[in-house]
Each structure stands twice: as structure tokens, then as C-alpha cells.
C-alpha positions as CSV (number, residue, x, y, z in Angstrom):
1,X,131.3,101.5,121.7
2,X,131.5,99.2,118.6
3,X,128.4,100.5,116.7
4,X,129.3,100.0,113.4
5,X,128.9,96.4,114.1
6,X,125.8,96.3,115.3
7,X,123.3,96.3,112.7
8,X,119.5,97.1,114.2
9,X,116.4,94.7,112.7
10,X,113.3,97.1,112.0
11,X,110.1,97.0,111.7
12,X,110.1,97.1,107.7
13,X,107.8,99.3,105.1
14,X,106.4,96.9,102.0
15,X,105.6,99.4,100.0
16,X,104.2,103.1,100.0
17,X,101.2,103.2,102.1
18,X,102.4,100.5,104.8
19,X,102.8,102.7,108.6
20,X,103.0,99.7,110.6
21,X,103.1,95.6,110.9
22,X,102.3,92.9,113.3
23,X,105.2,90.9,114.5
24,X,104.0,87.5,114.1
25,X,107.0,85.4,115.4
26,X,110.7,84.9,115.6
27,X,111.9,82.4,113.5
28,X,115.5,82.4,115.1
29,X,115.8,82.3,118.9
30,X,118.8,85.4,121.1
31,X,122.4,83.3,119.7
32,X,121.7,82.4,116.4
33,X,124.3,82.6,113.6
34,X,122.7,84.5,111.0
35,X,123.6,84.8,107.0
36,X,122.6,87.7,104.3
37,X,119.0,85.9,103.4
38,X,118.2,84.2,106.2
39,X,114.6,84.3,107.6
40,X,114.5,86.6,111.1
41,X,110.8,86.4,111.5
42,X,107.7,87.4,110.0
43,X,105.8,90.1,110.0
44,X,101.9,90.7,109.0
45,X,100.1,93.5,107.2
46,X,96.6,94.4,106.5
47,X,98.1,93.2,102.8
48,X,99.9,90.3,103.4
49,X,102.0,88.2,105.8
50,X,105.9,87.7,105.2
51,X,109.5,87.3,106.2
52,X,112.2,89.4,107.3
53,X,115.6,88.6,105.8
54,X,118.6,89.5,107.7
55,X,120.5,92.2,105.1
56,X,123.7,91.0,106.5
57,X,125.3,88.2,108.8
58,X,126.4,88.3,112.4
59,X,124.6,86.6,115.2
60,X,121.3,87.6,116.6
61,X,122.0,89.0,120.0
62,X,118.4,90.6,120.7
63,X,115.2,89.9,120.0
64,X,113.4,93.0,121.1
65,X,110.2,92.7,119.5
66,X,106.7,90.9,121.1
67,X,104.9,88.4,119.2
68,X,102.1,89.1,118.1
69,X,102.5,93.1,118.9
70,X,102.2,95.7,116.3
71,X,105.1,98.1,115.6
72,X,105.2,101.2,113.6
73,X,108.0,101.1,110.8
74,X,111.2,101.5,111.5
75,X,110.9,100.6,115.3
76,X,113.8,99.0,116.4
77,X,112.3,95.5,117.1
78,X,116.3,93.2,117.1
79,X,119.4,93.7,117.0
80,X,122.4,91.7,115.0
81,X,126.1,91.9,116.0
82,X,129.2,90.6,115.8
83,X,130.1,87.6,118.6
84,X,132.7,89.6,119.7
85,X,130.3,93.0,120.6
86,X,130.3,93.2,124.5
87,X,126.5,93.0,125.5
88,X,127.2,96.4,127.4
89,X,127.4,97.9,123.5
90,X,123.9,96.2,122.4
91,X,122.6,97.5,125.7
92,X,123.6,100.9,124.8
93,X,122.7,100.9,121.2
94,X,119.3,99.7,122.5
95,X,119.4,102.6,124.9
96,X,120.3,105.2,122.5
97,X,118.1,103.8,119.1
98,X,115.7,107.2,118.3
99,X,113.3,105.8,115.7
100,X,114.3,107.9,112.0
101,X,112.3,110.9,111.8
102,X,111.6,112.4,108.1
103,X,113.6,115.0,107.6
104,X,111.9,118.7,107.2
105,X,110.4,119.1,103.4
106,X,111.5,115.0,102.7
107,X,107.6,114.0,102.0
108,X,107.0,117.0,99.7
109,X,110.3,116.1,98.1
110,X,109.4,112.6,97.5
111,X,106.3,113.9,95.4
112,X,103.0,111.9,95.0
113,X,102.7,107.9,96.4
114,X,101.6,107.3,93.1
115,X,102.4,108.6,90.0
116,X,100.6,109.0,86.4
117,X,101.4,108.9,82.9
118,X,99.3,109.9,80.0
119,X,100.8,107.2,77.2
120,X,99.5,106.2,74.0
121,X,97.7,103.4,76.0
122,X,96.2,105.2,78.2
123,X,96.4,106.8,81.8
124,X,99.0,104.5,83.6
125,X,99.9,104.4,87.7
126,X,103.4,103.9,88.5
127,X,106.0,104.7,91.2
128,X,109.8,105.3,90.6
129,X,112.2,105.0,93.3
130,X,115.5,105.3,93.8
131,X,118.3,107.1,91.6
132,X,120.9,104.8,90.7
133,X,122.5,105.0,87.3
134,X,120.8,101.4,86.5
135,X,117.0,101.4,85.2
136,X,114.9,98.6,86.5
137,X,111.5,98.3,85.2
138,X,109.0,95.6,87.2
139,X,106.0,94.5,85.0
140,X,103.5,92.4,86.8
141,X,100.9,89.7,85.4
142,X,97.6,88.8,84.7
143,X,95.1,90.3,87.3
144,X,97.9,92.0,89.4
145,X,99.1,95.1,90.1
146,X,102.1,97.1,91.2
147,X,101.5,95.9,94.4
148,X,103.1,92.1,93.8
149,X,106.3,94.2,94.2
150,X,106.1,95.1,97.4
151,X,109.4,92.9,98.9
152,X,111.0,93.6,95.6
153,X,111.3,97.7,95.0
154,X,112.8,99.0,97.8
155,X,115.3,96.3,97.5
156,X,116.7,96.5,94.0
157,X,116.0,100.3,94.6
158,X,119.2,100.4,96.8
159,X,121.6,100.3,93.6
160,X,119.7,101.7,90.9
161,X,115.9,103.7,89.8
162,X,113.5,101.2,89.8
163,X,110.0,101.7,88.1
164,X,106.4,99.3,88.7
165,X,103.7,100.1,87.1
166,X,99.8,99.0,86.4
167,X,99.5,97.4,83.2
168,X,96.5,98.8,81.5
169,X,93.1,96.9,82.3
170,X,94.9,96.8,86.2
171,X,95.4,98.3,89.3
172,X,94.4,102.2,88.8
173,X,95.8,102.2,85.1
174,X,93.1,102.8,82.4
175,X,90.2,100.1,82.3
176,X,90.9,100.3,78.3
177,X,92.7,97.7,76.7
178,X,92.8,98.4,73.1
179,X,95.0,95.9,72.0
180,X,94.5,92.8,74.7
181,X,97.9,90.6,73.3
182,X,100.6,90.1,74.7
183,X,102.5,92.0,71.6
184,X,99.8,94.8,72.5
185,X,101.1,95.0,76.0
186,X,104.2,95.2,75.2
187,X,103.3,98.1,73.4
188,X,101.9,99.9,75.9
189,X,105.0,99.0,78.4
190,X,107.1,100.7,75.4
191,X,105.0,103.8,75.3
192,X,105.3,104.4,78.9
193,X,109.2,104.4,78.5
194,X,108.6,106.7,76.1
195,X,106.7,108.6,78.5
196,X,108.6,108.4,81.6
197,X,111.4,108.9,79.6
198,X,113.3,105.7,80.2
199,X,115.8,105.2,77.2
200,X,117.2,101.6,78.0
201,X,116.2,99.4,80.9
202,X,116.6,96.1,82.8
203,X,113.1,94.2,82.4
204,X,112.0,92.1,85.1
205,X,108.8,90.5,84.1
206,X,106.4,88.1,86.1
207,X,103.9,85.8,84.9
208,X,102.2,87.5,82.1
209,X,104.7,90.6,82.6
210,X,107.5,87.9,81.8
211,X,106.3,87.5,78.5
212,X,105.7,90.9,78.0
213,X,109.4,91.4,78.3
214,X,110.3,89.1,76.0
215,X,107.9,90.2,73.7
216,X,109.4,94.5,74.2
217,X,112.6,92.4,73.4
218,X,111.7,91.5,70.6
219,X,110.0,94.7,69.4
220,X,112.7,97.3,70.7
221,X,116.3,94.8,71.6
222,X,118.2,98.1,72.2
223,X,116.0,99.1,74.6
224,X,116.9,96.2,76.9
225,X,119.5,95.7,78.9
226,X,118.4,92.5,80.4
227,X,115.6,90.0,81.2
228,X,114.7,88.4,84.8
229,X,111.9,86.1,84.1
230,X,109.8,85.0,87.4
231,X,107.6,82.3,86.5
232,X,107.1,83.7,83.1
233,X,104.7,82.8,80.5
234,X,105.4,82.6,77.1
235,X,107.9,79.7,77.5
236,X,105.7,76.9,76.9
237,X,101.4,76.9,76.2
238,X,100.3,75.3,79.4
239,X,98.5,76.9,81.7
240,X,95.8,76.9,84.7
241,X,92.7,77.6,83.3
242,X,91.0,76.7,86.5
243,X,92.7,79.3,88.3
244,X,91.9,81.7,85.3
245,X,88.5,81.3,84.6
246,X,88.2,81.2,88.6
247,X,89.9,84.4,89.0
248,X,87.8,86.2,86.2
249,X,84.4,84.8,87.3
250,X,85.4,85.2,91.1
251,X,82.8,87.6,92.8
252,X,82.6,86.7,96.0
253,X,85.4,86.6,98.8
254,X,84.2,82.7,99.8
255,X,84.6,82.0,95.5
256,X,88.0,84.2,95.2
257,X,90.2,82.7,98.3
258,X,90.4,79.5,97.3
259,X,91.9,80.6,93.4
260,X,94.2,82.8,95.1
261,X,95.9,80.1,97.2
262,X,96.9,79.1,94.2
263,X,99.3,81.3,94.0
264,X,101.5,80.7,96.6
265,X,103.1,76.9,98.3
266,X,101.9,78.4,101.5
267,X,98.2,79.3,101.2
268,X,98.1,80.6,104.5
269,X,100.0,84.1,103.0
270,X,96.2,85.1,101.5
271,X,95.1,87.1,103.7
272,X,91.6,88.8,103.9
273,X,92.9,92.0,103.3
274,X,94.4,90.5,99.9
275,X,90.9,89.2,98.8
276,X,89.1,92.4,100.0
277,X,91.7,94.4,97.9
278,X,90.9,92.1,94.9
279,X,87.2,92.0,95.3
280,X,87.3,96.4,95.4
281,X,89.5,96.1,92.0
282,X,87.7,93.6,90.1
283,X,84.4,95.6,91.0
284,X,85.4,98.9,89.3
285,X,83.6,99.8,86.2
286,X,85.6,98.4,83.3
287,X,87.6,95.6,84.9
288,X,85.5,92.0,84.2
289,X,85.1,93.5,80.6
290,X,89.6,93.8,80.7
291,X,89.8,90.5,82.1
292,X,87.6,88.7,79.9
293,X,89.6,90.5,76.8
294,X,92.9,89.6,78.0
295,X,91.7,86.4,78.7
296,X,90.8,85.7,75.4
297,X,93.6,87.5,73.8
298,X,96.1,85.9,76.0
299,X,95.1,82.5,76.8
300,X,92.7,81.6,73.7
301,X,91.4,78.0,73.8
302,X,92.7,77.6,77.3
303,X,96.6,77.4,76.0
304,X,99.1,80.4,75.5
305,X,99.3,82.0,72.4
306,X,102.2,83.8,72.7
307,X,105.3,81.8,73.0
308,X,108.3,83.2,72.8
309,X,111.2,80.8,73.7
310,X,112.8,81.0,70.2
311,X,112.7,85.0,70.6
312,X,114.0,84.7,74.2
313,X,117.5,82.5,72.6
314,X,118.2,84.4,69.8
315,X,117.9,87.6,71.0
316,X,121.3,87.9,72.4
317,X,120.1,89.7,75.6
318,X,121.1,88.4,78.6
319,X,118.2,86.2,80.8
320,X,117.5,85.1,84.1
321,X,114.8,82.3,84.7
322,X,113.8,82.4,88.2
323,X,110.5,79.7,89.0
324,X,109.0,78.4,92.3
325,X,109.2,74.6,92.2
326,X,105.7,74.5,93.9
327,X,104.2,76.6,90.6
328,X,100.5,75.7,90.2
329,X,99.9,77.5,87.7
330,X,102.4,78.1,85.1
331,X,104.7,74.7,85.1
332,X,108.8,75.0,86.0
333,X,109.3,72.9,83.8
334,X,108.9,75.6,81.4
335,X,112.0,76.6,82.4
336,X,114.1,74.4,80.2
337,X,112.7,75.8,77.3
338,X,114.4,79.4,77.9
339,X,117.6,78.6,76.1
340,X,121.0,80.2,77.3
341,X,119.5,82.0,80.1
342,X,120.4,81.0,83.7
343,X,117.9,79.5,85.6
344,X,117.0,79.1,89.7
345,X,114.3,77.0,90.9
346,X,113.3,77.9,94.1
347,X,112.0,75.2,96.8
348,X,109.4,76.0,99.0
349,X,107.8,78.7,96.8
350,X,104.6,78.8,94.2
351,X,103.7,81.2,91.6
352,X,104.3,84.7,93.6
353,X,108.2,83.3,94.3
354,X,109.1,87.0,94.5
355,X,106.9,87.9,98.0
356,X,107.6,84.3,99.1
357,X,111.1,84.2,98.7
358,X,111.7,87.7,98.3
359,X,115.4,88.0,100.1
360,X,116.1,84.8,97.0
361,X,114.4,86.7,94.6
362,X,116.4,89.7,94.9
363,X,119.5,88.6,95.1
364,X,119.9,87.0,92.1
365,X,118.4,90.1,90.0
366,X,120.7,92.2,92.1
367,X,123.6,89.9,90.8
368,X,121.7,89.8,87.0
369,X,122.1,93.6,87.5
370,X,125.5,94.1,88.0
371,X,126.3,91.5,85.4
């Protein structure tokens, strides 16, 4: 039997805490030619919905999966295969597929979900995975969390260590936010390398985290190996103040869903669990008053006051601009302003390019990583 060329579709795992996910529907039909990145289907979590990318080609030759039917990760829900695979080998593979057990001892090996550091800037969450010789170090933006990762991690993880983490003021990190600047940031993102011992490492910034990069660029260049910029600020000084204030002063779940469609071309990816989990965060004791600082430190008379396009060119390292072409609320055609870095818009995708393009996304910082 010709397993090795048939490649099983499973129910995936976004991120640590994910045990299962709804099928929500096929998006290619038993006979389809398929290509590395192509959309399978979707799949919906209590987080959010998304699609399935096919890791490599060959033709879809099962669907196996129900619409609409919730699977545990790593069921075996398709199956991809050469043309040439008699259907007597899929049958068997289909047969024969035992779900992937953990092995004895591999969750106590794996350590804590979530990690801490104690840094100069406070208590910061993070998660490390992987062990690849490469350091990859994923910095999210204003309001997020580690979280806007979740398509992202396990992905890059495959060829190198790959580190998120909760900027101070966000997520589980410390509510403090002594310095609320973008240069401040920066500073904290340098002391938890420090911390987590991370010498050198590839900086992949969105949003607010983009300019962050630049701006631990320009404090510490040897520290950097390279800079992926997803819809990044500090390329230009607009910005969407109506999705900022909006998002700050947002208390409610009927006042917070509408901002947060802003975020993506297709609003129907906000799901109620997203605005639940948003509403939990932005009630904790300490969060309105980090907002409302990095608000003003960040975005001061409703334009940004960090730009850093002149530090981006002349610092030498090498830069990937990646931007969603249906951005609401940092502009693409920011963009043009990152000088000598190689930039990809992507159609069909908002601000949060990187969960609705995620197969895209990762890709091209796959290929900025091996550069």
C-alpha cells in the first residue's frame, strides 16, 4: 500500500488550550486538485472561525468529515493523495488511521500551557515552542494578546523555536505599563530576551507589535536577525481612531462587536466567544487604566507618534511588509513607505491578515526565515 502518498487532513489544534472544532464546511468537493495553501474547509472554535490549508498538493480523494459535526483534534476528518493511489489504499489508510495518542510523560515534558517571566517590566505570559536552531519572536498589537497567533506558531514552529508573548498592559502580563511608548515597549520586549535568554531573533511584529520591532531595531540592530511587518504601525501617522477610542471605551458585548469587525474583511470571523474573551480581559483590574495610557502614549492627538520608516531603511536588516488590502484601520498604503523591504498585499484580508490568510501569511515568513 502506497502510504507515503497519502497525506491525512485532521482536525487541527489553534493553539494551546483548543481539544476540539466544529467542521463548518468543505470548501473543495471528493476530486479536487489541491496546492500547498489552498483552502480545504473551515473549521469553528469557541475562539474563532477559520480555514484549513492543505500542507501539501495532491488531489482530495475523501472527504470524511460531517458538516457541521464537531471533531476532537487530530481526528482524521480527509484524506489527500496522489491520482495515481488505488482507492483500495485510501480505504485501507481510512481503515487503519488510530487517532495520535500522547506519548507516556509527553504533557509533563511539555511543561506549563503558559509560561512566565519576571523582566524588568514586569511579570510577562509567554509560550515557546518548537526547537529549531532559528529564534522567532511574535509581538502582537494594541489590545491583543498572544492569542492573534494562533494559525501562526505551530506553523513557523515546524523549522525553528518560536516565542509569543503578552505585551505588558495585555493578556495575563502585568497591568503596569511604566513606560506606555512605543520606544518603552520595545524595552520591555528587549528585557524579556534578556530574560528568556534569547540572544538574537527574527522579529515578527503586528500592528502596534510592528513598530515595536522596528523600534528593538533600532535600540539593539545586533539583536535582530530580521523584520516581518503585518500591517505594521509606525510607517505612516494615520490611524482609526474610531476603532480606538471604540475599543477602549467598549463595555458592553452589543458596543464591542461592531469595533471588532473592524478587524477583519470578513466580519463574520468575530465570534461571541472572541467578544466574551475581550469583555473578561478589558474587565480585569488595571486594564482601561493600560489602555487609556497606551492610547495616549501611542496615538496622541489621534495620529502616530512613532514613525519609524527612516529607521526601518537605514537599518540594514532585512524586512518583510505583509498588509491586507481590505485594512480598516491602519492604511496599505503605508506600505510604500518601508523602503527596501519586500512587500505582499494580500486580497481578501483586513487588519488580522495573519488568522485570515494564515497559510499566506506563513509562507512568506517561512521563506523571510530561510533567507
Amino acid at each position: 500500500m502506497s502510504e507515503k502518498r497519502i497525506i491525512p487532513i485532521v482536525m487541527p489544534k489553534w493553539g494551546l488550550s483548543m481539544s476540539e472544532g466544529k467542521l463548518a464546511s468543505w470548501l473543495m468537493k471528493d476530486g479536487d486538485k489541491v496546492k500547498a495553501g489552498d483552502q480545504i474547509l473551515e473549521v469553528e472554535t469557541d475562539k474563532i472561525a477559520g480555514a484549513v490549508e492543505a500542507s501539501e498538493g495532491g488531489v482530495l480523494r475523501r472527504r470524511i468529515g460531517q458538516e457541521d459535526t464537531v471533531y476532537p483534534i487530530k481526528t482524521l476528518i480527509g484524506v489527500l493523495a496522489d491520482e495515481d493511489v488505488p482507492d483500495a489504499d485510501i480505504d485501507a489508510f481510512v481503515g487503519s488511521y488510530v487517532v495520535p495518542q500522547a506519548e507516556e510523560g509527553e504533557e509533563e515534558a511539555a511543561g506549563p500551557r503558559y509560561e512566565f517571566a519576571e523582566t524588568a517590566a514586569g511579570r510577562l505570559r509567554y509560550t515557546k515552542r518548537g526547537s529549531g536552531d532559528k529564534t522567532v519572536l511574535l509581538i502582537h498589537g494594541f489590545g491583543g494578546d498572544l492569542d492573534n497567533w494562533l494559525f501562526n506558531a505551530d506553523a513557523l514552529a515546524e523549522g525553528a523555536t518560536v516565542y509569543t508573548l503578552d505585551l505588558p498592559g495585555h493578556g495575563q502580563s502585568t497591568k503596569a505599563v511604566s513606560e506606555p511608548t512605543v520606544a518603552g515597549l520595545a524595552k520591555a520586549v528587549l528585557s524579556f530576551m534578556d530574560t528568556v535568554k534569547i540572544d538574537k531573533a527574527h522579529l515578527v511584529g503586528h500592528s502596534l507589535g510592528g513598530a515595536i520591532a522596528m523600534e528593538v531595531a533600532r535600540q539593539a540592530k545586533p539583536r535582530v536577525t530580521s523584520l516581518t511587518l503585518i500591517c505594521s504601525a509606525g510607517l505612516g501617522p494615520d490611524i482609526n481612531m474610531e476603532y480606538i477610542d471604540g475599543f477602549v471605551a467598549s463595555a458592553s458585548r452589543r458596543d464591542l462587536k461592531p469595533v471588532l469587525e473592524n478587524l477583519f474583511a470578513d466580519a463574520g470571523l468575530v465570534s461571541r466567544q472572541m467578544v466574551d474573551d475581550l469583555l473578561k480581559y478589558k474587565r480585569l483590574d488595571g486594564v482601561g487604566e493600560a489602555l487609556s495610557a497606551l492610547k495616549a502614549g501611542v496615538f496622541a492627538g489621534g495620529r502616530q507618534s512613532a514613525i519609524l520608516a527612516d529607521v526601518l531603511a537605514s537599518s540594514g536588516v532585512p524586512a518583510l511588509v505583509i498588509w491586507g488590502a481590505e485594512d480598516k484601520i491602519l492604511p496599505s498604503t503605508h506600505a510604500t513607505a518601508a523602503s527596501g523591504a519586500k512587500v505582499e498585499i494580500i486580497e481578501g484580508a483586513g487588519h488580522m491578515v495573519q488568522m485570515e490568510q494564515a497559510g499566506r501569511v506563513n509562507g512568506l515568513i517561512k521563506v523571510m526565515l530561510s533567507g
